[in-house]
N, C-alpha and C positions, 0 to 999 in steps of 0.2 A: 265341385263348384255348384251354388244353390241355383237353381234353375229361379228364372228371371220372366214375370209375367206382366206385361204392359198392356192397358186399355189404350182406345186410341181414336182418332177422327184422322179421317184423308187432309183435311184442311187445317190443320191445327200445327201452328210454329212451335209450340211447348212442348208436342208430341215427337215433332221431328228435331227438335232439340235433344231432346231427353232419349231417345234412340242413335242419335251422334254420336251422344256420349258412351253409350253402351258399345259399339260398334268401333268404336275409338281405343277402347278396354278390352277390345275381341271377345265380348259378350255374346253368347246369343240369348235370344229372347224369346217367348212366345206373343204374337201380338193381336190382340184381340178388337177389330174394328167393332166399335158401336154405332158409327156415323148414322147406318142404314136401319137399325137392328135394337128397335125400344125395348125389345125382352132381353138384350143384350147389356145394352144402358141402364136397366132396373137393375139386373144382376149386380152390375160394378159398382153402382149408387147402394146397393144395401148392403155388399161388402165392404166395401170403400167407407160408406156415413157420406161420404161427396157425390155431387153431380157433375164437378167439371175434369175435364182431361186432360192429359194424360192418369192415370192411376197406377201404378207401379208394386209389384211385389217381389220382394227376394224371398224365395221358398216362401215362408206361411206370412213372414210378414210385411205388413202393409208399410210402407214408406211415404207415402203419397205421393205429388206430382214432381213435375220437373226441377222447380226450385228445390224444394227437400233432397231430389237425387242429388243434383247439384252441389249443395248442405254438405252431402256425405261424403261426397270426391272431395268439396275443401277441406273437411275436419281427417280424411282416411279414413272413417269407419266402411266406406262404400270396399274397400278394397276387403276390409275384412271378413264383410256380411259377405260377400260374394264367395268366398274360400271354405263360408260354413259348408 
C-alpha cells in the first residue's frame, strides 16, 4: 500500500474530512500539522504550488486537497493509487 502523507491545520473541516475518509478506507497516514509551523507551511506550499489545506500525497504523488481526494473515491482511481 502507498504510504499516504497529509498536511493539515487543527481547525480546518476539509482536513478533518479528508482524514474521515482515509480512516474509513483503513488508511493510515502520516500527518503533518502546519497550523503552528511557517517553515512547515512553506515546505507544503512549494511542494504542493498551493497554500491552502489539507494537501494530500499518495506515495510521490501529489493529489491535492480534500475535494480531489474525494474526486478519486468517486471515479475509483483512490482505491487504485492506494494498492501502488
Amino acid at each position: 500500500m502507498s504510504k499516504v502523507t497529509i498536511y493539515t491545520t487543527m481547525f480546518c473541516s476539509y482536513c478533518h474530512r479528508a482524514k474521515k475518509l482515509l480512516e474509513r478506507k483503513g488508511v493510515a497516514y502520516e500527518e503533518i500539522d502546519v497550523g503552528f509551523d511557517p517553515l512547515l507551511r512553506s515546505e507544503m506550499e512549494e511542494k504542493a504550488g498551493r497554500s491552502t489545506v489539507p494537501q494530500i500525497w499518495i506515495g510521490d504523488r501529489h493529489v491535492g486537497g480534500c475535494d480531489d481526494l474525494y474526486a478519486l473515491e468517486r471515479s475509483g482511481e483512490l482505491e487504485r493509487m492506494l494498492a501502488e
